[in-house]
Structures are given as structure tokens and as C-alpha cells.
N, C-alpha and C positions, 0 to 999 in steps of 0.2 A: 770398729771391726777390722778394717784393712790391715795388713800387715806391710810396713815398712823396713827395709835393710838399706844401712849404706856403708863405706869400707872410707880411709883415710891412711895411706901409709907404703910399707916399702912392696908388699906382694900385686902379683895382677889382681883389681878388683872384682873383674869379671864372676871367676867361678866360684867368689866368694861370694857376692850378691846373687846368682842363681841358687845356690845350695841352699842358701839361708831362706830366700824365697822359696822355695821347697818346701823348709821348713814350717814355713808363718802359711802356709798352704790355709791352714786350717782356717786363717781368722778372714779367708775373702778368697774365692777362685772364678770371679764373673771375668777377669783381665786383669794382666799384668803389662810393668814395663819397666825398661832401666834403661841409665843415662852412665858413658863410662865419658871422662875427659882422657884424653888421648896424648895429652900436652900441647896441642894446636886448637883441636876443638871438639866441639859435647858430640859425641854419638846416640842418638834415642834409635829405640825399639819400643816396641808397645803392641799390643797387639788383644783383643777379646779371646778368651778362655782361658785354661791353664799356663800355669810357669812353663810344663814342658812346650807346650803350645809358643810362648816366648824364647824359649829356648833353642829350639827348632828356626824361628825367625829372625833370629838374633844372629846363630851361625852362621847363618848365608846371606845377611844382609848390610848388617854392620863393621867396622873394624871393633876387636876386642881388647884392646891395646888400653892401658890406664892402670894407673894405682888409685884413680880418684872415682866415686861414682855412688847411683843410691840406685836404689830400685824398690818397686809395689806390686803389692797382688791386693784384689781389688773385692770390694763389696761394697755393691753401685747405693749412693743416696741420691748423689745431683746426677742425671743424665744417666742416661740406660747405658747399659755395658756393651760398649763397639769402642773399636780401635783408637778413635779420636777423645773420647771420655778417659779412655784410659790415662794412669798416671806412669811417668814423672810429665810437668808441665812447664813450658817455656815461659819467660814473657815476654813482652815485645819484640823489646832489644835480640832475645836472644843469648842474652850473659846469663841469666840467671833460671837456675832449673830447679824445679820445687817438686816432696811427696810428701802426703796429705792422709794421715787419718782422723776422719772427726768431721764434724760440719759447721760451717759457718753461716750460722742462721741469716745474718745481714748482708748477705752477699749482694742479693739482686741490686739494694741501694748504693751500694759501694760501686757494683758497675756500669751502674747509669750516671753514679759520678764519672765515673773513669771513661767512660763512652765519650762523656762530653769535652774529654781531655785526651781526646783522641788515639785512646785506645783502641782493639780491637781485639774477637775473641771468636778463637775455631771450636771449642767446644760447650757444652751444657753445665758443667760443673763450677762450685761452688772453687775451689782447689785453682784455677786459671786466675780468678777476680782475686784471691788472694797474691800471690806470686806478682803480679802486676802491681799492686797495691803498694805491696815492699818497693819492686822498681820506683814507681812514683816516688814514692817516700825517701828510696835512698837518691835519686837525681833531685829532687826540688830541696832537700833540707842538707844534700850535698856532708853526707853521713856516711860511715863504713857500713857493709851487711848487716852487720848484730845488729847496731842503734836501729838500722831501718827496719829490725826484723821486730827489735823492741817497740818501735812508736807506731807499726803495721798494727800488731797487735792487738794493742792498747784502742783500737778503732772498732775489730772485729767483735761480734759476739758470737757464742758457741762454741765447742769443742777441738783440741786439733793435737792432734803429734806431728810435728813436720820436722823436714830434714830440708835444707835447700845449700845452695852454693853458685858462685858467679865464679866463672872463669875467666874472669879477669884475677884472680884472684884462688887460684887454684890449691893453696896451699889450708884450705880450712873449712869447715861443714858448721853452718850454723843450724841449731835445732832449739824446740822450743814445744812444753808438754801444758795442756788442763784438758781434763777431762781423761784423754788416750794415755797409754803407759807408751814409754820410750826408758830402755835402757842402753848406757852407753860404756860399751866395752875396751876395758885399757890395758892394750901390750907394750911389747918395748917396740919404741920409735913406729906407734899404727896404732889406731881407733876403728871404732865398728860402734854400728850403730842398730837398734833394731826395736820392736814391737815386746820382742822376748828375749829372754838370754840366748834362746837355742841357736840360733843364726853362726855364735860366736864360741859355743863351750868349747872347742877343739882346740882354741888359741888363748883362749884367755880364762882364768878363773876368776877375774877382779872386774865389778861390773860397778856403775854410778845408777842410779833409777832415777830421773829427776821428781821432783816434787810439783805439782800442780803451780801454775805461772810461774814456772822458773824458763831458763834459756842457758843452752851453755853453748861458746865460741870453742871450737875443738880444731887447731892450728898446728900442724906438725911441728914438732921439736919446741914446742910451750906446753904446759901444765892445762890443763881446761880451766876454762873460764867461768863461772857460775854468778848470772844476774836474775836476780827479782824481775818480772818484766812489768809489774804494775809501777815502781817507784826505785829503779834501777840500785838498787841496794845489792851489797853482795851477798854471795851465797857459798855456803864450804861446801864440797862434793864429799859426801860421804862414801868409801870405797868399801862393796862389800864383796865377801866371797861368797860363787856358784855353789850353790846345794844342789843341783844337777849334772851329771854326765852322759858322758856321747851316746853310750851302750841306753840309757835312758827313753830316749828319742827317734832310735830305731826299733822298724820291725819285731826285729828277734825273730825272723820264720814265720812268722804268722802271715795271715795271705791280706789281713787288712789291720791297723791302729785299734779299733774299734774291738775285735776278737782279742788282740792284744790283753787290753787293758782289764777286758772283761776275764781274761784267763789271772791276771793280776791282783787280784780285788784279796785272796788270802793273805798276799804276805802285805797287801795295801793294808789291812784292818790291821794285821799287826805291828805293821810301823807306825798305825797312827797310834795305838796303843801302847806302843813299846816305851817304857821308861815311865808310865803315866799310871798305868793299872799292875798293881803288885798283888796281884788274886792273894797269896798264900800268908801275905801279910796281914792283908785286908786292909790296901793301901791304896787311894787316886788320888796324885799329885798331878795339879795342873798349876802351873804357877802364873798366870793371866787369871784364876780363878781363886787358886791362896790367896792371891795379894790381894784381891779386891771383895771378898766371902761376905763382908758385913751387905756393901752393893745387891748381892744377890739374894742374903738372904732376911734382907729388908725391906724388898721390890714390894710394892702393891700389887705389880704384875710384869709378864717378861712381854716385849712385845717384837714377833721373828719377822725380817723384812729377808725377801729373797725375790728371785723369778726363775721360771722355769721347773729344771729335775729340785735348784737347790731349794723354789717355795715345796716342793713335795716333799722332799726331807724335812724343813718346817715343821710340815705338819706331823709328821711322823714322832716330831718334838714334842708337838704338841700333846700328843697323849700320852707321850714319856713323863714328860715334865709333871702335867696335871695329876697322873693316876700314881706317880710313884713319890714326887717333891711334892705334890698339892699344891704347887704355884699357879696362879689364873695366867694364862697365855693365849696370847691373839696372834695369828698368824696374818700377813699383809703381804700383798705385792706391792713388792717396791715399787714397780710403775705406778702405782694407784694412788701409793700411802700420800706424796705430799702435794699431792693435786685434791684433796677433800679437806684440808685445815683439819688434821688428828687431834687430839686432846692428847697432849706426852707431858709429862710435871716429870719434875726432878726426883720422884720417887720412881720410876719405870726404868726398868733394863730392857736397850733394843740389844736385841741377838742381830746379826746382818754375816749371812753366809752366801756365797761367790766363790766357786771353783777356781777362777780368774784371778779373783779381786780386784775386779777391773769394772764388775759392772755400774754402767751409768746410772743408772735407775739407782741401784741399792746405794752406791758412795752419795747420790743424793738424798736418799731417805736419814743417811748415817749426818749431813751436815746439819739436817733439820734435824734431829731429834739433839745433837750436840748442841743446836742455840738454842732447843727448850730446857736444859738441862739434865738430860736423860743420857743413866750411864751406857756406852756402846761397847759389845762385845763382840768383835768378827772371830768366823770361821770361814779361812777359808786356806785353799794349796798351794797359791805361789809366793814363795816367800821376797818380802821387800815390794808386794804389790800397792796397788793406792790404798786398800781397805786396810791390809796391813799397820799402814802407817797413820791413816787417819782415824781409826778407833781408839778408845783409850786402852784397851786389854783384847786379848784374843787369844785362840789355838790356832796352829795351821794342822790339816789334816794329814801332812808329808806322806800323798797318793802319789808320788811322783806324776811328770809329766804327763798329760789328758791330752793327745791329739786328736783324736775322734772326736766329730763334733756332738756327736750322741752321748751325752756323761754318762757313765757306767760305774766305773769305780769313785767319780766323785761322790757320789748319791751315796753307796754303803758308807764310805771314809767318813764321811758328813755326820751320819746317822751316827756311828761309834761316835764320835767326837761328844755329840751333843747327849749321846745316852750316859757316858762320865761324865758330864758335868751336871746329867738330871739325876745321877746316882748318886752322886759327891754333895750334893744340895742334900736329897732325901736324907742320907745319913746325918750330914750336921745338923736338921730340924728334927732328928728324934723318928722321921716317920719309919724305918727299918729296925727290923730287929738285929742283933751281931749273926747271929745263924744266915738270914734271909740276905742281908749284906754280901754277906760271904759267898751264897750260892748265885746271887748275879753275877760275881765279879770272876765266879770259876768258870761260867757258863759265857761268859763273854769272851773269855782267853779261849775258849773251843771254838766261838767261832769259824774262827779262820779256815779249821779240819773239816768244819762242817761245810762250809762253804765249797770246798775242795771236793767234797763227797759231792756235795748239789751238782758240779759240775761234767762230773760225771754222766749226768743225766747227756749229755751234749747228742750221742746217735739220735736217742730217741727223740729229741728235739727238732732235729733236723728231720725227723722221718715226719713227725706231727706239720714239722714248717711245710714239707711238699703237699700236703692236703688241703692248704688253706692258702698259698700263696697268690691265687686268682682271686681271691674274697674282694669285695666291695668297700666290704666295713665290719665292722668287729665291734663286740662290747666286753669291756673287760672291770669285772662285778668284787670288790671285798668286803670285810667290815671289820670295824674297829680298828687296831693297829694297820692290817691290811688295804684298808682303802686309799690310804695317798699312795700306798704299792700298785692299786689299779690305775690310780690317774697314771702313775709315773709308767705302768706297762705300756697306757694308753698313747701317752705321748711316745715311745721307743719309736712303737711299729707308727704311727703319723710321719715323722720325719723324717725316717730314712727309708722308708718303703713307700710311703705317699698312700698307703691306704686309711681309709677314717675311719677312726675309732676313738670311740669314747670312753671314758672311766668312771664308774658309779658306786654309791655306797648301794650294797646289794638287796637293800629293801627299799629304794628307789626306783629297783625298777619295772615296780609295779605303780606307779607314779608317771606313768610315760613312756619309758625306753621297751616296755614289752610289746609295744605296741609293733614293736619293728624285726621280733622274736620269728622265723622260720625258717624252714630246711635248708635255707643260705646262709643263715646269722652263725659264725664260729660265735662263742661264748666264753670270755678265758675267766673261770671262777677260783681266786686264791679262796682256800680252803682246809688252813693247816686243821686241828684236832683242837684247839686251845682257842676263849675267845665266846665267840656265838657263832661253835660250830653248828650245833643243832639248826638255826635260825635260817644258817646259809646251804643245809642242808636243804631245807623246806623253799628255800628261791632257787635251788638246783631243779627241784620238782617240779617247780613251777614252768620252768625252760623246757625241760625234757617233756612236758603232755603240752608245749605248742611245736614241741619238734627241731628246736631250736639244735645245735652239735656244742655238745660239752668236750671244754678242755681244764682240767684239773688241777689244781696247784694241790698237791695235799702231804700229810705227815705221812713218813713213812709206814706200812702198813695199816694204811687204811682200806676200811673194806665198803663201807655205810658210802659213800661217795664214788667210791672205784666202781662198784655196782651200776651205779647211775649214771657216771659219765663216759661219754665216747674214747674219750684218751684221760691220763692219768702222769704227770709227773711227781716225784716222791721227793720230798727235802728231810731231814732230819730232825725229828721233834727237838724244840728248844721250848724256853721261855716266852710267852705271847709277846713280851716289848721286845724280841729278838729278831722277833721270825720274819718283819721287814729283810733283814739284813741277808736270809736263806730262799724268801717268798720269789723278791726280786731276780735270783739269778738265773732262773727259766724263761721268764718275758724277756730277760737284754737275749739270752740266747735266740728265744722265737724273731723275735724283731729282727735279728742279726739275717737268722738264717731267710728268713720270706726275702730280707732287702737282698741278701744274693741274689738268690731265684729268679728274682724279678727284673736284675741286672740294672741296681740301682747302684751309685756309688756310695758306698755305706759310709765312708770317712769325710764327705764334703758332698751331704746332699743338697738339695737345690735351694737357693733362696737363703741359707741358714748358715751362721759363721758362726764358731765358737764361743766368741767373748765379742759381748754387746757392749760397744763403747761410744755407742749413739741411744740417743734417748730414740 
């Protein structure tokens, strides 16, 4: 989760490592801290809360002086988030400064080793016992940094992206990736170092992403170094170019990332679209899906690993796949899948989508179903991430950059993605006709317009958000296509507003959830016109004679539902396997607007970082 930056070369490090931390805001904001060498000696800051919060501390406390230095913003595992937990960390000595994304489950035993060898340690976390460990390593085997950082390593268990560097030795940054992403940015004559490209797009277009147990030695005025860290074998850096820019990763006017992205999501569907869906030809070329078509359409069955917005798009798969390919599909939390021993044979396709492609859970569901033999397909937005490279085939969704930790646009991107390739299946097995073919693939190039209409709806969203922003709890009710659209409204308004709410298939809930039906329950009922409109009609009714306040997702001119509920938003009638992609953009809106109101921070709510890169 944490996000780390560090800088190596001719400019001041300083306002390069705040910026960049700025930027990685996203993946941890409990503390931050930076270490600048000065060319005499390390400068720390550190401090609990925001970057600017470091920033601020940093100005009046420290010298800014250096072209060498790392810095972290933080999302607490070991030790609760105060000043001293924060990262970058010393070790004894005091040469050697280390930051730390990831967790190193064997710590505690390593520091009762290290206690006994007369170490000592000012804080709680996992990230100190490591940094120490290295010292050890490189004093008793009497070794340069990398080796120490290699044979450290090789001891620890669990997850890490680290950056560290001894100033005795000021001229080089040794870093080291499994599990966390770390990529590593090459200009002329300076390195940079970071969690994501963002930190660096302004200077560099050429970035290395290491590969899980690799390390690389990055040494001013030499080539990078690339070592295996399991059996110090070499390793070639692959250089690739930024498919990101600056304009990308800012604002743009909008008053939060999160509004942004969500204003985004038209011309998202259509880049993810673009070059893939040839409506007038009657053409879906995916070429992770040409190459490998016999794979998919030989499967026994598809089995979709995700978590969070991207297991709700899953599901949304799910009844793509099934009602239009007739492939059997099982959707799974990653977390879950390879803690219950699954049944995967070499006949199964796992789907595994991640906004990120970073996540811990799902890259691990993706290595086990690779050692049962099962072919792995990711979907996911950051191009050259872990899932990227460890899949055998895949799409990326090119949503551009997702800083809001709330996914918005990943959720539709995702959806299109996976509804071409449950289109592109149906077609090859015969189950579409050339007519019915044709009218998906026209009705999905509309999307985007229609989306843009949906948005439209935004006043009245906000006027609905003021009526409800005091609420307790909220239930929010679909069916068929629509119901992983309720989990997924459910979960919006949960996490950046903090208020509880849950998501039901809407004839569940008379199975329980009505029981908690009154003049204070809002009710958000997606309810397009297509589907088992009638059925959700007759669960509206049900709400409305215990008094319950109706909020409405519905097709445009409807009247049978507009009748009966308290408020009413209007999306543009589509296709039933569509209308996720239209249903959806009134709850990111509702969510958006109640978490203002409330004066939450919608872009970095509490507790919650963008990209899980701890189990």
C-alpha cells in the first residue's frame, strides 16, 4: 500500500520527492517522511498525517540541500501511525536509511535475534528490524550494500519494495521488489525512483518496473545493475515507455480526483474500446483473446478472481458471460480463493482483474491457478504492472490514471472490457445471430453518449445528496444485471462517507433486510425498464406501505416507478447487459456528493489506500 519516491542525480532532490509524494498520496496518507543527504550528512523529517503536513515540517526544520534522498507516505501495518513509526528508518549506525512498502512477516524473530546482538529499536515496525538486519549483514560478512541487501533478503519472509542507501556511499540507491510494484525512472545522468510512474512523468518517459525478487544497484554515471535476489543470477532491465502524461494526473478544475474521473468514464469506455470494437464491420479484435480463442473456447468453465469495485465488475461478468457466451463462470475473492484448496485442472480459464495490477490477493490467486495448469487472463489499467506480466494473455483497460481511492471509472472500463470478450466468445460459438451481433456492438459504441447524458443528471443528484447526507444506513436493492451495481453503489457511499450501507438482490429483502425498512431507511432501487422490471416494481411496493424513502435509478420516461418513488433519476434505455455501465453513474455521483456534505475527504478516506499490496 505505501507509496515510496526517491531521486539519484544532478537536480535538488528535495521538491522532487515531495511532489512525487503528493502524488503516491493515494496509496497511504496515515504519515509521511524524507531523508535528503546533504553531502555531509542524512536529514530526516517525518512526521503523522499528510505530505503537506511533512512539508510544512520539513521547511522549518530541516536543511533542503541534496541531490540524493527517498521519501514515504504511509499506510500503517506494524505500529500505529505517529511520528516515530513513520518511515524513512535509520539503523543503528546511522549510515544507512531505508523505505518500505510491504510487510515482513518474520520480523519479530529477526529482532529478538538482533536485540541479542545488541541492537536497539525506537519504533514499532516491521521496516527498522529490516534496515538493521542489512547493517548486520553488510558489517559481519563485510560486503558492499546490494550483497547485504541481497543475503538480508533472502532471510526475510513476506512482501517489500524498498529503497535504501548508506552514506557512506552516497553515490547509489540500492532497491529491491516481491510482492509491491517499484518502478525505476532513467534520465540523463539521474534516477528516480517510485511505487508508480507518476512521481517522474515530467522528466523521464523511459521507466525499468522490476520483476518480483529482482534488486537493482542504481549508481550515478553506470548503467543499472539487475540481480536475481534468490540465486544472484543476472538480470537485463527491460526499458519501457510512459503511456501516461502530466495533464493525466492532474486535477483538470475539478474540486476533487474522484469527480474527475467520474466526469471521465465517456471517453474511458471509449479508449478502452477503441481499435478493439469495429461496430460497422462487425469486428472485436482483442489480440490477448485471438491468440489464445481455442483456451477460451474449450474452457469447462471461466473462473474470475478479483476484490473489491473490480470482484463487483466480476460479477457483472458473470451474467454477461453466462446469458450471452453460455460459459459456466464462478466468480471468487481473491482473498478467499487460495486459502480453501479450489479444484482448477488445466481445462479452466481464471479471468483476474485489478485497476492496479498490483493486487496481493489476486497476483496470488493468479500463481496458483498457473501451478494447476489453468490458462490466466488479466484485466487490468496500469500498463507493465505485476498482473500484467504474470498472466499468460490479457487486456488492459487504458482508463488512464485512477487517483481517487474510490474506483469510478475502473468499474465501467472493466465492464466494457470483459463484455468484448463475452461478446467475441458468443459470436465464435454460434450463440448470436449476424443481426443481434451487430446491434450489441452498435449499442455499446453509444455508450459513451449515453453515459455523458446520465451525467447530466449531476443538479439533481446533488439536490437528492442534501436530503439524505445525515442518514445512518442506506440499502441499496437491484436485480439481475443490476445487482452487483448495488453492491458496488453500496460499497461508494461506505467508504468515502463512512455511512452503512448495504447491497441486496431485491428479492432478498424480504429475507431479512426489511426488517430495518422505515421513515429513516433511504432506499436506492436501480430499476431500469428491461430485465425483471415488473418484480422490482412489486419490491418497491413493498418499501413504500412500510414507509420506507424511495430513490430511483430508472429508464428514461418511466412513469410505473416514478409514481411510487420519492425521487427519481433517469439513464437512457440501453440493452439489459448494458445498463451496469449507465445504472452505475448516479450512485458514484450520490456517494460523491453526500461524502462532500459531510466533509469527508473523498480522495483519501480514512483507513483505505488505493492498491492493496499487503495481503
Amino acid at each position: 500500500m505505501c507509496g515510496i519516491v526517491g531521486y539519484i542525480g544532478h537536480r535538488d532532490a528535495y521538491p522532487i520527492i515531495i511532489k512525487g509524494l503528493q502524488r503516491l498520496e493515494y496509496r497511504g496518507y496515515d504519515s509521511a517522511g524524507i531523508a535528503l543527504y546533504d553531502g555531509t550528512d542524512i536529514n530526516l523529517s517525518k512526521t503523522k498525517g499528510k505530505v503537506d503536513d511533512l512539508k510544512n515540517k520539513s521547511e522549518s526544520s530541516i536543511s533542503l540541500k541534496g541531490s540524493l534522498g527517498i521519501g514515504h507516505t504511509r499506510w500503517a501495518t506494524h505500529g500505529i501511525p505517529n511520528d516515530i513509526n513513520s518511515h524513512p528508518h535509520y539503523s543503528n549506525s546511522g549510515d544507512l536509511v531505508i523505505i518500505h512498502n510491504g510487510i515482513i512477516e518474520n520480523y519479530e524473530a529477526i529482532k529478538k535475534e538482533l536485540t541479542t546482538r545488541g541492537y536497539t529499536f525506537e519504533s514499532d515496525t516491521d521496516t527498522e528490524v529490516l534496515v538493521n538486519l542489512i547493517e548486520e549483514v553488510k558489517n559481519k560478512e563485510e560486503v558492499k550494500l546490494g550483497k547485504a541487501v541481497q543475503i538480508a533478503l533472502n532471510q526475510v519472509i513476506g512482501a517489500y519494495a524498498i529503497a535504501v542507501f548508506d552514506k557512506q556511499k552516497p553515490d547509489e540507491i540500492v532497491v529491491a521488489k516481491l510482492g509491491s510494484p517499484l518502478a525505476i525512472g532513467i534520465g540523463k545522468d539521474e534516477f528516480f525512483v517510485a511505487s508508480d510512474a507518476s512521481p517522474f512523468i515530467e522528466f523521464t518517459n523511459n521507466a525499468v518496473y522490476l520483476e518480483d525478487e529482482e534488486m537493482a544497484i542504481i549508481r550515478l554515471g553506470k548503467e543499472i545493475k539487475l540481480r536475481k535476489i534468490k540465486d544472484d543470477s543476472i538480470a537485463y532491465p527491460l526499458v519501457q515507455e510512459l503511456q501516461m502524461n502530466l495533464e493525466e494526473i492532474e486535477k483538470g478544475g475539478y474540486d476533487h480526483f474522484m469527480l474527475k474521473e467520474i466526469y471521465e468514464q465517456p471517453r474511458a469506455i471509449k479508449d478502452t474500446y477503441r481499435g478493439r470494437l469495429r461496430a460497422a464491420q462487425g469486428i472485436i479484435k482483442m489480440a490477448g483473446v485471438d491468440e489464445n480463442l481455442e483456451k477460451f473456447l474449450n474452457a469447462n468453465r471461466i473462473i474470475i478472481v478479483a476484490c473489491g469495485t473490480s470482484w463487483h465488475a466480476g460479477l457483472v461478468a458473470e451474467y454477461i458471460f453466462e446469458d450471452l457466451a453460455r460459459i459456466p463462470v464462478e466468480v471468487e475473492y481473491a482473498s478467499e480463493f487460495r486459502y480453501r484448496n479450489p479444484v482448477i485442472t488445466d481445462k479452466d480459464v481464471l479471468i483476474a482483474i485489478s485497476q492496479s495490477g498490483e493486487t496481493a490477493d489476486t497476483l496470488a490467486a493468479i500463481k496458483l491457478a498457473k501451478e494447476r495448469g489453468a490458462f490466466v487472463f488479466g484485466v487490468c489499467n496500469v500498463v507493465g504492472s505485476s498482473i500484467a506480466r504474470e498472466t499468460h494473455a490479457g487486456a488492459y483497460t487504458h482508463a488512464g490514471p485512477e487517483i481517487g481511492v474510490a474506483s469510478t471509472k475502473a468499474f465501467t472500463t472493466q465492464i466494457t472490457v470483459l463484455t468484448l470478450l463475452a461478446l467475441k466468445l458468443a459470436k465464435e460459438k454460434g450463440e448470436f445471430s449476424e443481426s443481434k451481433f451487430h446491434e450489441f456492438l452498435s449499442e455499446l459504441e453509444n455508450i459513451p453518449s449515453k453515459v455523458q447524458t446520465t451525467l447530466a443528471s449531476n443538479p439533481l443528484v446533488e439536490v437528492i445528496a442534501q436530503a439524505y447526507k445525515d442518514s445512518d444506513n442506506c440499502l441499496y436493492l437491484g436485480r439481475g444485471y443490476n445487482f452487483p451495481v448495488a453492491l458496488e453503489g453500496a460499497l461508494k457511499l461506505k467508504e468515502i462517507s463512512y455511512i452503512h450501507a448495504e447491497g441486496y438482490p431485491a428479492a432478498e429483502m424480504k429475507h431479512g433486510p426489511i426488517a430495518l425498512i422505515d421513515d429513516q431507511m433511504p432506499v436506492i432501487v436501480i430499476a431500469p425498464k428491461k430485465g425483471h422490471y415488473e418484480k422490482v416494481v412489486s419490491n418497491i411496493q413493498e418499501i413504500k406501505s412500510r414507509k420506507g424513502k424511495i430513490i430511483a435509478i430508472v429508464t428514461a420516461g418511466d412513469r410505473q416507478v416514478t409514481d411510487l418513488a420519492d425521487h427519481v433519476i433517469e439513464v437512457p434505455e440501453t440493452i439489459e447487459s448494458l445498463s451496469p455501465l449507465l445504472t452505475t453513474i448516479p450512485l458514484q455521483l450520490l456517494s460523491y456528493h453526500i461524502a462532500v456534505m459531510r466533509g469527508c475527504n473523498v480522495d483519501q478516506p480514512r483507513n483505505l489506500a488505493k492498491s492493496v499490496t499487503v495481503e
